[in-house]
C-alpha positions as CSV (number, residue, x, y, z in Angstrom):
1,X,-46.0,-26.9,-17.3
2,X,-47.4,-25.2,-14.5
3,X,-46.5,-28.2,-12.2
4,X,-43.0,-28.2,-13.4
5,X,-42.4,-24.6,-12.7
6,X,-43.8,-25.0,-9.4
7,X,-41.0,-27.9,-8.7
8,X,-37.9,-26.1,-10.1
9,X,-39.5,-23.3,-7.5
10,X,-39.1,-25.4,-4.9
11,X,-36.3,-27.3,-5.3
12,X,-34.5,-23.7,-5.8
13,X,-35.5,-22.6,-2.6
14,X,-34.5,-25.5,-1.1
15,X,-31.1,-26.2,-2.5
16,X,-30.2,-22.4,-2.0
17,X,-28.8,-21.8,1.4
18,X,-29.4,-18.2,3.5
19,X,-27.0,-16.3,4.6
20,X,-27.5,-14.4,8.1
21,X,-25.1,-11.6,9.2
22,X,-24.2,-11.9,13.1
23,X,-22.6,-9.0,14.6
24,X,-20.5,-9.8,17.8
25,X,-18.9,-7.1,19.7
26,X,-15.9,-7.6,21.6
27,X,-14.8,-9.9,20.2
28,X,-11.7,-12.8,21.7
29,X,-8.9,-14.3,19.4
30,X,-10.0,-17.6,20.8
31,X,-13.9,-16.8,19.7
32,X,-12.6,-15.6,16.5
33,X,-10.7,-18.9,16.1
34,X,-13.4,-20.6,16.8
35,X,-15.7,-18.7,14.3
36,X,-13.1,-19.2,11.7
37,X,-12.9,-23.0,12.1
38,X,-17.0,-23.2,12.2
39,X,-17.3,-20.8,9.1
40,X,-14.2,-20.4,6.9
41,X,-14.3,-18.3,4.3
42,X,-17.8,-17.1,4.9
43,X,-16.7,-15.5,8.0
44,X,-15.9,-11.6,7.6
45,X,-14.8,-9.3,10.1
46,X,-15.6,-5.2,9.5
47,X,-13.5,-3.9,12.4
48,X,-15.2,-0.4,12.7
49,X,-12.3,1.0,16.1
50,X,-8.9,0.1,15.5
51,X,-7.5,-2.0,19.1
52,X,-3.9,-0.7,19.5
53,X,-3.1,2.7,19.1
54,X,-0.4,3.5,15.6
55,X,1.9,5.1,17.9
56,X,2.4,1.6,20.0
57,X,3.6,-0.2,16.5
58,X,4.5,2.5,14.0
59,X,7.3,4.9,15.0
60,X,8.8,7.4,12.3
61,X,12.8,8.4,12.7
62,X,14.1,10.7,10.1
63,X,17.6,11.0,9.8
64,X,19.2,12.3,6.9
65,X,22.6,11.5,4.9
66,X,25.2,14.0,5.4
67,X,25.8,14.0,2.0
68,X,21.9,15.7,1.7
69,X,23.0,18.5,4.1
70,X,26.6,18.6,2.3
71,X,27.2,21.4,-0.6
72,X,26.7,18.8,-3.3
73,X,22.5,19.1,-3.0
74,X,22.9,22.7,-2.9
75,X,21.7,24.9,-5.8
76,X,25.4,26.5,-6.6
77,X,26.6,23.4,-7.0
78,X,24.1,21.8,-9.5
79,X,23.5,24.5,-11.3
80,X,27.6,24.1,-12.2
81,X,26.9,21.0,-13.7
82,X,25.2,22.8,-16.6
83,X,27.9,23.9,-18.3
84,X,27.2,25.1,-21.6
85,X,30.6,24.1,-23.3
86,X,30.4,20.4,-21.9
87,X,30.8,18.9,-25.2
88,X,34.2,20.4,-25.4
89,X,35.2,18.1,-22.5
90,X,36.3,14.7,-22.9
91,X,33.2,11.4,-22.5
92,X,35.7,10.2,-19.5
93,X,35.3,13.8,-17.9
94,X,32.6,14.0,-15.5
95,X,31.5,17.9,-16.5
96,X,30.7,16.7,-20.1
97,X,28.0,14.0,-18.4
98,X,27.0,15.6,-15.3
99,X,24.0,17.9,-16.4
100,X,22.6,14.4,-17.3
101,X,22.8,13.0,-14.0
102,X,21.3,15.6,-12.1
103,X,17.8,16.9,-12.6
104,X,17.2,20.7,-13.0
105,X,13.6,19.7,-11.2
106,X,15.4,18.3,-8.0
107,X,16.0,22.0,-7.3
């Protein structure tokens, strides 16, 4: 029994490969290429500083809709839309479906 533990042991050892981590600073696409060919998946790359700056590749433009600066955002106007006679207004009339168009909370 003893002897048979012994061999599962070693063949465990044996058959289980190590891994070693291998940290390479400044790194080059074509070494990185190269590493990936060699290792595959195995092969990870923890970037701790990022290389090009956000500015360089993200740029932010706002521009609104005239129709968000118009009077139709305003709180006048959707406050209207709450009538509290809308029922008495016809289904094809906007004023009897409006209050359930516009949210109170977008004020």
């Amino acid at each position: 029994m003893i002897i048979m533990s012994f061999y599962v042991l070693i063949i465990t050892t044996i058959t289980n490969p190590q891994s070693i981590a291998v940290t390479v600073s400044n790194i080059t696409p074509e070494l990185f290429e190269q590493l990936r060919s060699d290792y595959g998946l195995a092969l990870s790359c923890p970037c701790s500083t990022i290389s090009i700056p956000y500015k360089a590749f993200i740029s932010n433009e706002v521009s609104f809709d005239p129709v968000c600066t118009s009077i139709f955002t305003s709180r006048q106007w959707i406050e209207a839309l709450y009538l509290p006679n809308a029922s008495a207004y016809l289904l094809i009339d906007f004023r009897s479906t409006a209050s359930s168009q516009v949210s109170k909370d977008f004020l």
